[in-house]
N, C-alpha and C positions, 0 to 999 in steps of 0.2 A: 770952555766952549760947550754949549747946550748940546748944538747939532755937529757931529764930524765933518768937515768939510773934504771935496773930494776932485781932484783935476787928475784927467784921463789924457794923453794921447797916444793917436796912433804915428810910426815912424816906418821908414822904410831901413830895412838891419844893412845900413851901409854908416860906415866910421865917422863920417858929420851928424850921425845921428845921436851921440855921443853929448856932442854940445850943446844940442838941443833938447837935452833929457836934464843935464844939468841944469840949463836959463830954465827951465819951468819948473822943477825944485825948488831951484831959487825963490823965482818969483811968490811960487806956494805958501814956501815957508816962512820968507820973511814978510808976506801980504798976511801970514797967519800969526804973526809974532813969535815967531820963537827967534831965538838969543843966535848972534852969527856962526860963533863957533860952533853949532848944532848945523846951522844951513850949509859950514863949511863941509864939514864930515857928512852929511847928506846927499851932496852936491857930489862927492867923490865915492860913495857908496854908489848912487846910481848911475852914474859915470862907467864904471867897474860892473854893474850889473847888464846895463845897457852893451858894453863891450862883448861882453860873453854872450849875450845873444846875440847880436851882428854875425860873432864865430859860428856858430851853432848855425844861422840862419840866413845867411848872408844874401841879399836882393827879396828877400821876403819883407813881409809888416813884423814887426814886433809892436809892442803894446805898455806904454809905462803908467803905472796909476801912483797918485800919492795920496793917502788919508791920514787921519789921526786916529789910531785906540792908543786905548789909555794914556791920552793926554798927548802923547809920543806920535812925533813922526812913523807913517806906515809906507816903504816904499816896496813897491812891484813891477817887477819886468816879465813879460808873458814875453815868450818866443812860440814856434810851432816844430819844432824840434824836440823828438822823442828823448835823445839823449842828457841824460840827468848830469849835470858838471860836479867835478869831483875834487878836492883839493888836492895838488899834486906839487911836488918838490920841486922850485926855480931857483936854477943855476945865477950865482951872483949875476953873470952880464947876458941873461936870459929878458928877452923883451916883453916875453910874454910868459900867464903862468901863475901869478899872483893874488887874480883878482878875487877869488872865494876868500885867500888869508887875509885880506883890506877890507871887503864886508865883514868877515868874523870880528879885525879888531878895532870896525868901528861901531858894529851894531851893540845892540843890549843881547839880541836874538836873530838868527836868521836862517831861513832854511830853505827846500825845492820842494812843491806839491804840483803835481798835475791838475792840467786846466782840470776844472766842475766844466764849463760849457762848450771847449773846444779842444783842439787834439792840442799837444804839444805841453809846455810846463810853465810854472811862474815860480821864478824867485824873490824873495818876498826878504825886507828886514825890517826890525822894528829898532828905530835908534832911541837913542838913551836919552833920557830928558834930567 
């Protein structure tokens, strides 16, 4: 790919907005060619990311971006929510809880930096190609 390409939406942080984070990965990914099993674990990394902000944020916009560096799927979730998520130990039949250890083991890399332009944070992963 010459140029990275780059699809942005805004969402409202309520629990359908979940699936609508995922159908546009999708679409991204696989209009961008990469291999399904990549757009599967994509799809369910920002799924999982997209959730965690809803929590954090809930009736507020969050923010999902997806690009390519280095060849690699780039996904990001902005929320406006100062607090940083932390991975924390879930109980086998715990509903919730999980989601930073699903991004860890499906990313290459993945971390939280505060917005550059706005308050709040993005969690951001770089999956594996």
């Amino acid at each position: 790919m010459n140029e990275d390409p780059e699809i942005r939406m805004t969402l409202l942080a309520e629990p359908s907005s979940a699936v609508l984070a995922r159908e546009l990965v999708r679409y991204a990914l696989t209009t961008w060619g990469f291999a399904r099993p990549l757009v599967l674990d994509s799809m369910l990394v920002m799924s999982e990311m997209v959730t965690n902000a809803v929590n954090a944020a809930r009736g507020q916009e969050i923010r999902a971006r997806i690009t390519v560096q280095q060849d690699a799927p780039l996904l990001e979730c902005w929320d406006p929510s100062p607090g940083l998520p932390r991975p924390r130990p879930a109980l086998v039949d715990s509903e919730s809880g999980r989601g930073l250890l699903i991004i860890a083991g499906h990313a290459k890399e993945y971390g939280v930096r505060p917005s550059a332009i706005d308050r709040g944070k993005v969690v951001w992963a770089l999956m594996p190609i």
